[in-house]
Each structure stands twice: as structure tokens, then as C-alpha cells.
N, C-alpha and C positions, 0 to 999 in steps of 0.2 A: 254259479256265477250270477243268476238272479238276483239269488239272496245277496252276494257281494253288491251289486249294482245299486239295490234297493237301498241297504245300509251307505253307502256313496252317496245317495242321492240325498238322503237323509242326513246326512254331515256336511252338507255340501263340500264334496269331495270330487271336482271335476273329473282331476288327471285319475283318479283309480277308479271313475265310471268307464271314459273312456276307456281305458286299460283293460279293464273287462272285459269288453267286445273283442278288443286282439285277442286274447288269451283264449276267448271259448272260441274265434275264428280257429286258431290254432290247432285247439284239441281238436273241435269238431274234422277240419281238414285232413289231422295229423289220422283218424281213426275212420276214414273212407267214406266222410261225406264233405268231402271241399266244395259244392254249393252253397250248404248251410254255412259253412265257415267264411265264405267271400259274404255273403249276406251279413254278417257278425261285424266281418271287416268296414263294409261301405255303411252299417249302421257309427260305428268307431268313427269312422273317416266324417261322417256326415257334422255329427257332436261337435269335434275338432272347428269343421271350417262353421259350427253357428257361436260355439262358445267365446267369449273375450279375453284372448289369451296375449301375452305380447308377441310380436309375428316369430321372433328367433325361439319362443317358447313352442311356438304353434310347428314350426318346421320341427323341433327335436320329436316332437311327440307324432309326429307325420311319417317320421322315418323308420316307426317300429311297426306301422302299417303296412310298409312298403320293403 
């Protein structure tokens, strides 16, 4: 997922940065450490509410956080 994020970041590719951080929350929680995974989460969540998304954009993408 880093490497994914890095390449993201590098294309400027918001939504599949974000997305990254669900996805490794996911694994990480799915495979018995849901610390590091809520941490993944509220790093996702954070990106979300600094990036300039339109707001009906901003909730769809909020709702795979939650």
C-alpha cells in the first residue's frame, strides 16, 4: 500500500491515496491488529476532510470509512 500511495501521490491521484488507507485499515484490522487499522482509517479520514473535494464527492468517499 505504500508503494500504491507513493505512486498516488505522484500522479496526483487524491481518491486512490485516500483509498489506500481504507484498504490497508481493512487488511491490517481484518488480520488481528484493528489499532493499526483504525490509525490507517483516521489517517484516510483526515486527507478526506483537508483535500478540495466537492462536499456530495467528499461524503461518498466518507462513507467507505465508515
Amino acid at each position: 500500500m505504500e508503494e500504491y500511495r507513493f505512486l498516488a501521490d505522484k500522479e496526483n491521484l487524491a481518491n486512490n491515496k485516500i483509498m489506500s488507507y481504507s484498504y490497508e485499515g481493512f487488511i491490517l484490522t481484518e488480520t488481528g491488529n484493528p489499532d493499526e487499522g483504525m490509525k490507517h482509517y483516521q489517517q484516510g479520514i483526515d486527507l478526506i476532510e483537508a483535500a478540495e473535494f466537492p462536499e456530495n464527492q467528499r461524503r461518498n468517499i466518507l462513507k467507505s470509512f465508515r
